[in-house]
N, C-alpha and C positions, 0 to 999 in steps of 0.2 A: 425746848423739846425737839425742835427739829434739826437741832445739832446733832441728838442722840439716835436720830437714827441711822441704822447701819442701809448704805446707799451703794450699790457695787455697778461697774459696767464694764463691759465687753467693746474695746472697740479695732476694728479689724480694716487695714487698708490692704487691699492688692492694687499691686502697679504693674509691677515686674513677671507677665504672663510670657508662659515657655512656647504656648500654640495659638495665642491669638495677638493681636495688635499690643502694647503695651499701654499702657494708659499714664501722663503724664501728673495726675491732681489726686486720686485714691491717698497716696503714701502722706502727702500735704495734708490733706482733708482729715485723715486718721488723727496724725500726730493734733493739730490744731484742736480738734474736737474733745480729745485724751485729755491736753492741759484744759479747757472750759468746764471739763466735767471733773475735773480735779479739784479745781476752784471752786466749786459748784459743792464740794465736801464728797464726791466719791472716790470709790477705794476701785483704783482703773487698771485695767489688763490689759494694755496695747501691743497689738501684732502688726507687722507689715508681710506682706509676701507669704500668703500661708496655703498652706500646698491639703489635697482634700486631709490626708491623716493628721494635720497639725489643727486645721479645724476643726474639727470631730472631736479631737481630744477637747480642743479649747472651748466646746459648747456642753462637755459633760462635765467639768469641773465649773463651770460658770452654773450648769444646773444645780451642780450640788450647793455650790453660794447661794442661790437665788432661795434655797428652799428657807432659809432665816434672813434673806435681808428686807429689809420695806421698800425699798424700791431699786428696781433693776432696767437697767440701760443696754441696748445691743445697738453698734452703729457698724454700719456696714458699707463702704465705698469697695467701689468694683464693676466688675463685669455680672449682670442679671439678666437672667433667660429665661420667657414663660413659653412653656411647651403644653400644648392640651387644658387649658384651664390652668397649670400650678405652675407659683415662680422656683426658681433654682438659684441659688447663688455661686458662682464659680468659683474652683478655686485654682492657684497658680499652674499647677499640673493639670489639670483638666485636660482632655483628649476626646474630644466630640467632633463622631464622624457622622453621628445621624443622631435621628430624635431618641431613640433607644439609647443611646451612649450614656444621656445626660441622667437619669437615673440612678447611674452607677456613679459615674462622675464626679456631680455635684452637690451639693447641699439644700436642700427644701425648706424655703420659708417657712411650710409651716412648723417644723421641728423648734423656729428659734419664738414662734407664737406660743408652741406648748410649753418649751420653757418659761417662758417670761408671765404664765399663769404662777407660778409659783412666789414670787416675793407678797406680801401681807399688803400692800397699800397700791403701788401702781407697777406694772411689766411695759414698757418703752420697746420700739424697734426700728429705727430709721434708719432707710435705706436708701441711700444716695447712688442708684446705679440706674437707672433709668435713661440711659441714653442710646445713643443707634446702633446698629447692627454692627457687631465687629467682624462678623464672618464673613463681612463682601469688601472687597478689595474697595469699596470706594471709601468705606467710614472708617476701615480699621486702627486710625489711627486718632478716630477722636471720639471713640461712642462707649456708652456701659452697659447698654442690654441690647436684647437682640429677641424677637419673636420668630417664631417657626409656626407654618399652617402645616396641618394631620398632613398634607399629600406633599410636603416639600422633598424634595429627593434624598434619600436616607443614605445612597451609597457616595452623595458629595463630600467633600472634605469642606472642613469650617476655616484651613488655614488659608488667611489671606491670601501667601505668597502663590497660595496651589496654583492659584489658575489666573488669568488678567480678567475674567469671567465673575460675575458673582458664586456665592458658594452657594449660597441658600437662594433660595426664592423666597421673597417676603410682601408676604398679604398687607395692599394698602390699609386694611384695617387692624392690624396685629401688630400692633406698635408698644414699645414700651411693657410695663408689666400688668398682670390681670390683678383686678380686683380680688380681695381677700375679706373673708368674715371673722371677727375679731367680739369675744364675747366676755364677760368676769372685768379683771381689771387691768386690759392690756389694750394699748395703741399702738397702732403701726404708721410709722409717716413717710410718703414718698416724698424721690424730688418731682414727681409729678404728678399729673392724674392716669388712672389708670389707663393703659392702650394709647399711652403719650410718650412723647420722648422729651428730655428739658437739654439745654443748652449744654456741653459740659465746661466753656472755658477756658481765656487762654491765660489766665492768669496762676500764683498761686494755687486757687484753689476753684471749687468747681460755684456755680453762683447758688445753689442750694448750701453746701458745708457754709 
């Protein structure tokens, strides 16, 4: 029986970012993850380097799957941003100059929660982006998320090179991504705990993937 059921996943690396630090293990972490859930009997949609209209499309055709499969998979390696309470997930274009920007930007976990209510038996969401802040010249080159406190300065620029200066200011307690409520029959997995940051790795891959 558990052959027959129909099992789809979404899995989505960015690496290759146009305005923030690049990140060397996303595109590894995707592919690797792709073939495990292949093997695993799902029917896998692998992106690298996907810019905000390439994902947007990619999560309205993974909802329309999701609404007939029994179980549905979104993995996510990249750059993640919680601003005011809610995460974001970046994508390769992205262009944030202040907290406002990221609205427009980027992509809202909880969009990939409402979908993944839809498959009949379980809705999966792991997200391997939990690492340091890429908008301050010091991490840019090794981190996946990045927190912002409501009073950080709106009119600084988040690109590394801008300034030898940090871009943002960052609340020692605003770390990593916020907690989210998850209800029906859906999981969401970090690589950390929430308002944490996890190691990203110098290897292949990051030690969460």
């Amino acid at each position: 029986p558990a052959l027959a059921e129909e099992k789809i996943a979404l899995v989505i690396g960015n690496s290759n970012y146009r305005n923030v630090g690049k990140l060397p293990n996303p595109v590894n972490d995707a592919a690797d993850m792709a073939e495990s859930l292949k093997r695993l009997g799902f029917n896998v949609r692998h992106l690298t380097d996907v810019d905000y209209d390439g994902f947007r499309q990619a999560l309205i055709a993974f909802g329309t799957a999701a609404r007939t499969a029994d179980k549905a998979i979104i993995f996510y390696a990249g750059h993640g941003v919680e601003i005011d309470g809610k995460n974001w997930l970046i994508p390769v274009d992205a262009e944030v100059r202040s907290a406002i920007d990221i609205y427009a930007e980027a992509i809202n976990l909880e969009t990939l929660i409402d979908i993944s209510v839809f498959p009949k038996v379980l809705g999966l969401v792991i997200l391997d982006a939990c690492r340091n802040d890429p908008f301050t010249a010091t991490s840019a080159q090794a981190g996946r998320s990045v927190a912002r406190t409501a009073n950080a300065g709106a009119s600084q620029k988040k690109h590394a090179r801008a300034s030898a200066a940090p871009a943002v200011q960052i609340s020692a307690t605003a770390r990593g991504l916020a907690p989210v409520e998850v209800n029906d029959n859906v999981l969401v997995a970090f690589a950390a705990a929430a308002g944490t940051t996890a190691s990203d790795g110098a290897d292949r891959n990051s030690p969460y993937s």
